[in-house]
C-alpha positions in Angstrom: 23.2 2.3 -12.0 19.6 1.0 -12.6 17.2 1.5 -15.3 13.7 1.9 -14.6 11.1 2.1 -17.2 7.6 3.7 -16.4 4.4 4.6 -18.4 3.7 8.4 -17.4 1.8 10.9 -19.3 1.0 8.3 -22.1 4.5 8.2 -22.8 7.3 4.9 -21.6 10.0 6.7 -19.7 13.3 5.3 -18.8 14.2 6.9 -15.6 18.5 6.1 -14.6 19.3 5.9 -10.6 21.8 4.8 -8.7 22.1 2.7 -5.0 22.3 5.8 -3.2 19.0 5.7 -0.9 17.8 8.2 2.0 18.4 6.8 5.3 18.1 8.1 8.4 21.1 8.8 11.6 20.4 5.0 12.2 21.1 3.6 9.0 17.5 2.8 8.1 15.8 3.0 5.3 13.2 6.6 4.5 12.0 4.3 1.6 9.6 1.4 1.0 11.7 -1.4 1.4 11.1 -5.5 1.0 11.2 -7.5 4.3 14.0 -9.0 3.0 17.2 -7.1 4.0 19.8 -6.2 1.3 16.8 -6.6 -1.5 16.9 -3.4 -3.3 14.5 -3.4 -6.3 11.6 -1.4 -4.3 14.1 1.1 -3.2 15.2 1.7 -6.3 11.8 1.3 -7.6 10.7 4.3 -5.7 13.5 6.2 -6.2 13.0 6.3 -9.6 9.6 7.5 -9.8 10.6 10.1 -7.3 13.1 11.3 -10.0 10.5 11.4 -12.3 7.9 13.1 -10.2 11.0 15.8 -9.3 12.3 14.4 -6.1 11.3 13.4 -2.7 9.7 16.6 -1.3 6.3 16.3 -3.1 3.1 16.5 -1.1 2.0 13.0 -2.0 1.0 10.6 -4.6 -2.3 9.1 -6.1 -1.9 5.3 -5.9 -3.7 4.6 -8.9 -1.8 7.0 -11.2 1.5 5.8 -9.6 0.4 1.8 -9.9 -0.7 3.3 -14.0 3.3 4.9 -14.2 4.5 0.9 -13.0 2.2 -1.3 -14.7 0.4 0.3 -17.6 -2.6 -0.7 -16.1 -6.2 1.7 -16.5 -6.7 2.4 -12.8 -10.1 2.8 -11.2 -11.1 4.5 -8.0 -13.5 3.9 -5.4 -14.6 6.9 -2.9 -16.2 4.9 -0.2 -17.7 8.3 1.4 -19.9 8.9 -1.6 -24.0 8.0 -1.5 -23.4 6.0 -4.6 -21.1 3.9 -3.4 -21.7 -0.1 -4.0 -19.9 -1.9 -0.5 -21.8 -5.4 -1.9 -20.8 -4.9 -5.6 -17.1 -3.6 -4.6 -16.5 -6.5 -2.0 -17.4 -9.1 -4.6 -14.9 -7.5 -7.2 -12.3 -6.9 -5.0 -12.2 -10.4 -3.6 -12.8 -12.5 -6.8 -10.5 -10.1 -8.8 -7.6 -10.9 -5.6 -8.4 -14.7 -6.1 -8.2 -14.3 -10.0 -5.0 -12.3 -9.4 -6.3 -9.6 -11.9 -6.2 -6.3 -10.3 -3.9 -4.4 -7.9 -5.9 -2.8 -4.6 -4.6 0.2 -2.5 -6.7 1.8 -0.1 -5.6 5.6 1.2 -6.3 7.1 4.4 -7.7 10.6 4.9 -6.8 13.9 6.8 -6.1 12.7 10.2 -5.3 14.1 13.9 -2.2 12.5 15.2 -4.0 11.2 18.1 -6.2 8.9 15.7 -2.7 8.2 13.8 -1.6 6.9 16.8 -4.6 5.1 18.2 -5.2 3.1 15.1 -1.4 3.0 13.9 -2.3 4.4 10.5 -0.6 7.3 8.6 -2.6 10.1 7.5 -3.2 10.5 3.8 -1.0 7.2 3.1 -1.2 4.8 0.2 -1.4 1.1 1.5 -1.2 -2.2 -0.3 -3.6 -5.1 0.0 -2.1 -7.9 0.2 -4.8 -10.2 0.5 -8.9 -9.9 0.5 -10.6 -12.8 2.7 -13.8 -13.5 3.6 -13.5 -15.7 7.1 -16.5 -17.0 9.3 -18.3 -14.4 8.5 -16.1 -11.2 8.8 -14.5 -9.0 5.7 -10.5 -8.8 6.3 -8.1 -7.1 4.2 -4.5 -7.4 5.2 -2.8 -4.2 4.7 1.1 -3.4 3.7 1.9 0.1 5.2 5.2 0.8 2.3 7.2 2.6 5.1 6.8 0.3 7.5 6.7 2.0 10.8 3.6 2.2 12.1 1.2 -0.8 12.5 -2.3 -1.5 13.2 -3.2 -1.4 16.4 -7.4 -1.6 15.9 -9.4 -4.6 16.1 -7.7 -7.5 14.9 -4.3 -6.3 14.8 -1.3 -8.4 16.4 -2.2 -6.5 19.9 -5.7 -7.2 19.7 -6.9 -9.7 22.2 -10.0 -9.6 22.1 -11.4 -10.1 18.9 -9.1 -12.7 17.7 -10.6 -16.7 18.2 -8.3 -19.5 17.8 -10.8 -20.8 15.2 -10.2 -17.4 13.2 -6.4 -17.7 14.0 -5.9 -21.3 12.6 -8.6 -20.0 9.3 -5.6 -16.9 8.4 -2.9 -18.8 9.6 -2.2 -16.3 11.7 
């Protein structure tokens, strides 16, 4: 068994789960999951705040209340589509905060047809990570963790993308 202790409601909760973890008829995870096989804590992570959000069959989370539950962190949102939006002001914050390792960043999707889904490789009204905020000759770059890991970017500058990429840009990201 494994304890998990969350902030939710204004309250610390200590939510008990066990190594039991949806898979599917291959054996794979239906979970976020590290990149390291046989590392359970995000598993367990997640199922725990499922248990304490009632279960898996929800219709979806709010990153920045879920991130408040794990940390105890104030989150603060940023609706892109609005006329008030800042992109200068929010770039600058997001990338020195990265550096500075102060803040957590996810960015959500929208409502999406499955054709755009699969065209870009993104899952509609999804929670990703950032993992990293760069500023590279010239171009804005986030890199993006998709939790469930099955689908991948496939737009400009993904791993398929041929032509956008420079060897100069490569050798920049290590990439």
């Amino acid at each position: 068994k494994y304890m998990v202790r969350f902030h939710y409601n204004g309250v610390p909760r200590k939510i008990l789960v066990d190594d039991r973890l949806p898979v599917d008829r291959h054996g794979r995870l239906l979970s976020a999951s590290s990149t390291l096989r046989g590392e359970l804590w995000v598993p367990i992570l997640e199922k725990a705040y499922m248990k304490l959000r009632g279960g898996y069959d929800f219709s979806g989370g709010n990153s920045g209340i879920d991130l408040h539950a794990m940390t105890g962190w104030i989150p603060e949102t940023q609706q892109v589509d609005l006329p008030t939006f800042d992109t200068e002001r929010t770039w600058k914050r997001m990338l020195n905060g990265h550096k500075a390792g102060l803040c957590l960043i996810t960015i959500g999707t929208p409502e999406m047809c499955e054709e755009d889904e699969l065209r870009y490789g993104l899952v509609s009204n999804h929670a990703y990570a950032v993992l990293d905020v760069r500023e590279v000759l010239g171009l804005r770059m986030l890199k993006l963790k998709n939790p469930w890991s099955h689908s991948r970017w496939r737009g400009a500058y993904s791993a398929e993308d041929t032509e956008s990429w420079t060897s100069q840009l490569r050798e920049e990201l290590k990439f």
